[in-house]
C-alpha positions as CSV (number, residue, x, y, z in Angstrom):
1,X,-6.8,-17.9,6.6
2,X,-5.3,-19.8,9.4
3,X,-4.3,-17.5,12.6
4,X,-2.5,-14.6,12.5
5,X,1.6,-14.7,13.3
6,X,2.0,-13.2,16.9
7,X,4.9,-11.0,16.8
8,X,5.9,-8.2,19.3
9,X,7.0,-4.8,18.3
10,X,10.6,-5.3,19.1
11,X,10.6,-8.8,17.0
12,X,8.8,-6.8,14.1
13,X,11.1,-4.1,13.9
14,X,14.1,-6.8,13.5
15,X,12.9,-8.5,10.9
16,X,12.2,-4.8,9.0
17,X,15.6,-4.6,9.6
18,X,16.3,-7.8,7.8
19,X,14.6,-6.3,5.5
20,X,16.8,-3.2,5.2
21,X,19.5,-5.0,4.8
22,X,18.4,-7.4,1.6
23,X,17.8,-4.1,-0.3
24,X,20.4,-3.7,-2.9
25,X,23.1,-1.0,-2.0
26,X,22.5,1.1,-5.1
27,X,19.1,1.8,-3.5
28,X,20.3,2.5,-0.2
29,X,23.2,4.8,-0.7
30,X,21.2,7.2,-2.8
31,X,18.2,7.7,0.1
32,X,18.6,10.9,1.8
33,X,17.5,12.1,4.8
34,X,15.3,9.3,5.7
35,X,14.0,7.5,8.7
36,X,12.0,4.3,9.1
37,X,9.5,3.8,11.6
38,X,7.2,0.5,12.7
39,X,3.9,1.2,13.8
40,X,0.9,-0.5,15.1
41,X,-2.0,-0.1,12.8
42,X,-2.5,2.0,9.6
43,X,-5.0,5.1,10.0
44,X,-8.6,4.0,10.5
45,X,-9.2,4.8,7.1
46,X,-7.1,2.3,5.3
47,X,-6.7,0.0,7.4
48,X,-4.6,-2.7,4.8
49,X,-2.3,-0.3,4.5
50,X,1.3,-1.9,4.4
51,X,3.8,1.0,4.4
52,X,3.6,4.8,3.9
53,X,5.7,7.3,2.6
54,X,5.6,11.1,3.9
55,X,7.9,13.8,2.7
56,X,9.4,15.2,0.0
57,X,10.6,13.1,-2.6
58,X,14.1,13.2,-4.1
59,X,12.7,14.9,-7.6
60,X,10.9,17.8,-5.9
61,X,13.7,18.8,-3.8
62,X,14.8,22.1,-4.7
63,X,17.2,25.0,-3.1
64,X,14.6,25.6,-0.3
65,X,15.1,21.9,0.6
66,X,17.5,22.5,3.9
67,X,17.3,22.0,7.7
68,X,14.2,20.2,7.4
69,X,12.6,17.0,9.0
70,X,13.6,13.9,7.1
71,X,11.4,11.9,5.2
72,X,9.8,9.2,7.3
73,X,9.0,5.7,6.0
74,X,6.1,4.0,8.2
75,X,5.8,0.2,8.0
76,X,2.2,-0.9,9.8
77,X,3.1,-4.3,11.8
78,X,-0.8,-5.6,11.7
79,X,-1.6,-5.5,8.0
80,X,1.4,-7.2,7.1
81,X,1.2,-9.9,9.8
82,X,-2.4,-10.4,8.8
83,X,-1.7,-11.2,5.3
84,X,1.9,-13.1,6.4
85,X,2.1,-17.0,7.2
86,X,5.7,-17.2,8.4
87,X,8.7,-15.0,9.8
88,X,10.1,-15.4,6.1
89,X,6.7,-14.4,4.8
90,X,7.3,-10.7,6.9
91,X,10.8,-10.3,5.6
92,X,9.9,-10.8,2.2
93,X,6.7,-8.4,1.9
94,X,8.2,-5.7,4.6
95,X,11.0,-6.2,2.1
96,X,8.7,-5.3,-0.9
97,X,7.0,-2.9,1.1
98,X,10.0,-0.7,1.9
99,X,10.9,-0.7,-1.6
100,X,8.4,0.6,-2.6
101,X,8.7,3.4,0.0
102,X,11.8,4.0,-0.7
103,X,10.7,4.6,-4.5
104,X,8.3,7.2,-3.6
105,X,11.2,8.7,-1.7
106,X,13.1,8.7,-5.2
107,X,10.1,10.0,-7.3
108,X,9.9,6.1,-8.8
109,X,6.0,5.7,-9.7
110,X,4.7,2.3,-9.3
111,X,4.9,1.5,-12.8
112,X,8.3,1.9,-13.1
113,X,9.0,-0.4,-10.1
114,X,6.7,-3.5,-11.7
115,X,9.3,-3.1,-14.0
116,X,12.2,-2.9,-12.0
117,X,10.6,-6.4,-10.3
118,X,9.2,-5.0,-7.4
119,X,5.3,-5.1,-6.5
């Protein structure tokens, strides 16, 4: 596998922003109430888990849906450097990883975003 990139937080969470920014417009305008946070590692449990999505997603929002705590997208720094060979390697899969966070946010299953080109 070679060694594993070393990359501080601060150098992680630019190059998810990279990643923010290469996601087409027409995905970005529509999210709603919806904030992106790096973290560490995954929960013990699972621990290759790239991104995760908590919160309510855009198809289940209903009256009721007010004055509450936005939607947060976690992206884990140490799964996705450990399966990354280069700087572009992180852009591109935290790139694929948001996307698909940002689908869950949207009530997009996986299915339909293989066919959209993503995963």
């Amino acid at each position: 596998m070679g060694h594993v990139l070393d990359m501080s937080n601060e150098e992680f969470e630019e190059l998810v922003a990279q990643a923010l920014d290469r996601i087409p417009a027409e995905l970005t305008r529509l999210m709603d109430n919806v904030a992106v946070f790096v973290e560490a590692e995954p929960p013990p449990d699972d621990p290759g888990l790239l991104g995760l999505y908590e919160g309510t997603p855009l198809t289940e929002r209903g009256e009721w849906y007010a004055g509450v705590l936005p939607d947060r997208i976690t992206i884990y720094r140490g799964p996705t450097l450990r399966m990354c060979e280069s700087r572009e390697d992180v852009v591109a899969e935290t790139e694929i990883t948001v996307v698909h966070e940002i689908a869950h946010h949207f009530g997009i299953d996986d299915e339909r975003l293989h066919a959209m080109g993503y995963g």
